[in-house]
C-alpha positions as CSV (number, residue, x, y, z in Angstrom):
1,X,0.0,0.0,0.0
2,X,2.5,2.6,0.9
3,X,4.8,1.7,-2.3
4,X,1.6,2.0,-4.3
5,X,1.2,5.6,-2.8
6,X,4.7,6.3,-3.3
7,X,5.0,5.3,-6.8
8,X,1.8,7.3,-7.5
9,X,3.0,10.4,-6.1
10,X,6.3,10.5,-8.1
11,X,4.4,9.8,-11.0
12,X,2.3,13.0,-10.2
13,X,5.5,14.8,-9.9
14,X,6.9,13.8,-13.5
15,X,4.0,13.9,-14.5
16,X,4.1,18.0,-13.2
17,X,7.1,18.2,-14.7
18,X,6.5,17.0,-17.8
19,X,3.7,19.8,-18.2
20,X,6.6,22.4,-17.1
21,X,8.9,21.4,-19.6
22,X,7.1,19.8,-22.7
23,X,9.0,20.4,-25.6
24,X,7.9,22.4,-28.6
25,X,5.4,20.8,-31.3
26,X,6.5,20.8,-34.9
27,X,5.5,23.6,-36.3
28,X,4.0,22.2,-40.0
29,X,1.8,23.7,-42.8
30,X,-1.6,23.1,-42.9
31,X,-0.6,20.3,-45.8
32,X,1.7,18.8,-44.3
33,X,-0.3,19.1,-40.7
34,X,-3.1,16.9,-42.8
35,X,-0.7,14.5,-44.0
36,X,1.1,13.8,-40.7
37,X,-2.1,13.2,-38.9
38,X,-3.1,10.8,-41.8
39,X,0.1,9.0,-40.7
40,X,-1.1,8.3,-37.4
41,X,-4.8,7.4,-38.4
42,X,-5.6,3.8,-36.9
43,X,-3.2,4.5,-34.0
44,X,-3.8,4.0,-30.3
45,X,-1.9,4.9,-26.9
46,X,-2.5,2.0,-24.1
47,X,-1.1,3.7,-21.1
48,X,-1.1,5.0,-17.3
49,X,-1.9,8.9,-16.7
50,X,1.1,8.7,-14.4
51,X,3.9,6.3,-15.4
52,X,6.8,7.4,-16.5
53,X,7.6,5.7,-19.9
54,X,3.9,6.9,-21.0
55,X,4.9,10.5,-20.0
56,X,7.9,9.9,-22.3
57,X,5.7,8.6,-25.6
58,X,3.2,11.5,-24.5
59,X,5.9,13.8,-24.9
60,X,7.3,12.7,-28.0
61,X,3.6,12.4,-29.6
62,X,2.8,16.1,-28.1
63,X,6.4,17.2,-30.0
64,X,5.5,15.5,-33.6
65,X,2.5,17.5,-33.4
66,X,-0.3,14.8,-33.9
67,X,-3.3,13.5,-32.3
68,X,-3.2,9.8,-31.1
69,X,-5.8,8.6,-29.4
70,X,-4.9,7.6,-25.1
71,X,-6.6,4.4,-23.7
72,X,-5.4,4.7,-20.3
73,X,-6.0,1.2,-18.7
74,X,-5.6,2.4,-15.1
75,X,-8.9,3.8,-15.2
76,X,-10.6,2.4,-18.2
77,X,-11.3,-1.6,-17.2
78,X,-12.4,-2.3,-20.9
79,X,-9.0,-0.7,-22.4
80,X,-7.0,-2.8,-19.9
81,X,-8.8,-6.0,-20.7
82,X,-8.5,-5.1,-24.6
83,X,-5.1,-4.7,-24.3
84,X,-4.6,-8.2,-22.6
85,X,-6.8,-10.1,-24.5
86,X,-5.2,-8.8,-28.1
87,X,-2.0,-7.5,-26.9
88,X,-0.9,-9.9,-25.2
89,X,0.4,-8.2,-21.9
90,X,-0.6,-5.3,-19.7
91,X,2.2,-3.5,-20.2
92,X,2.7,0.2,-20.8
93,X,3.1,2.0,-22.8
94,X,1.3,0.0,-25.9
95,X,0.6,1.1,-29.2
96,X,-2.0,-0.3,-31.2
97,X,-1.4,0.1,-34.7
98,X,-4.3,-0.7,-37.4
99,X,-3.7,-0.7,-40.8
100,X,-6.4,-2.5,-42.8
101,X,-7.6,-5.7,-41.5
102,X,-4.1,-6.1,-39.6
103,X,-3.7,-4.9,-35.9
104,X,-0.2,-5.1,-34.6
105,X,0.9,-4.0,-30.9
106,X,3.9,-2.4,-30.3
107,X,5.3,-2.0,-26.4
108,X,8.1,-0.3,-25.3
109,X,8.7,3.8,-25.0
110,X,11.7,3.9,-27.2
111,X,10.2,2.0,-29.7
112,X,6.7,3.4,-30.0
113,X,9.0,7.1,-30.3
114,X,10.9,5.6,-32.9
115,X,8.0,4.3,-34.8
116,X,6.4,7.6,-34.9
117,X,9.3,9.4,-35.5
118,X,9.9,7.2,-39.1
119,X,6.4,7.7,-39.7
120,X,5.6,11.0,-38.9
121,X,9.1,13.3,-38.3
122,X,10.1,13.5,-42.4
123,X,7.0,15.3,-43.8
């Protein structure tokens, strides 16, 4: 109970920080804006409101400048049971990327970031 409490309240405090600090979005034309958030169509954020490797991909999503839709399975039961039914895991963060029929899931901060960044970052 108390290391639940503790690890909660650090994650208020990056979480704090992160809002003090966030990085500047890409600034884009209105074009290119359209094109990047076409890139990111079918794309969903598993994650927690407070840890600190979704703070991380929030950051990184906020400074490519696109809208991705946040499932956070810490108060969402549905989301968390989506995510392990399909995904495999509860783990976060978790990107849910559908293209077509196909849904693939993709954990890990660095290489959700990177993903976006390849798809995203070069228009």
């Amino acid at each position: 109970m108390l290391v639940k409490a503790l690890r909660n309240g650090l994650g208020l405090i990056i979480v704090g920080i992160d809002k003090l600090t966030r990085p500047k979005a890409i600034s884009r034309s209105e074009d290119q804006q359209q094109q990047a958030q076409a890139a990111v169509k079918g794309l969903a954020l598993y994650q927690l409101y407070a840890c600190p490797f979704c703070v991380k991909t929030r950051r990184a999503i906020h400074q490519l400048n696109v809208d991705i839709e946040l499932r956070d399975i810490g108060k969402d039961p549905e989301h968390r049971k989506t995510l392990q039914q399909e995904g495999g895991k509860i783990m976060s963060p978790c990107l849910r990327i559908e293209e077509g029929s196909d849904v693939r899931w993709l954990y890990q901060s660095n290489d959700i970031i990177a993903f976006l960044q390849q798809r995203v970052a070069t228009l």
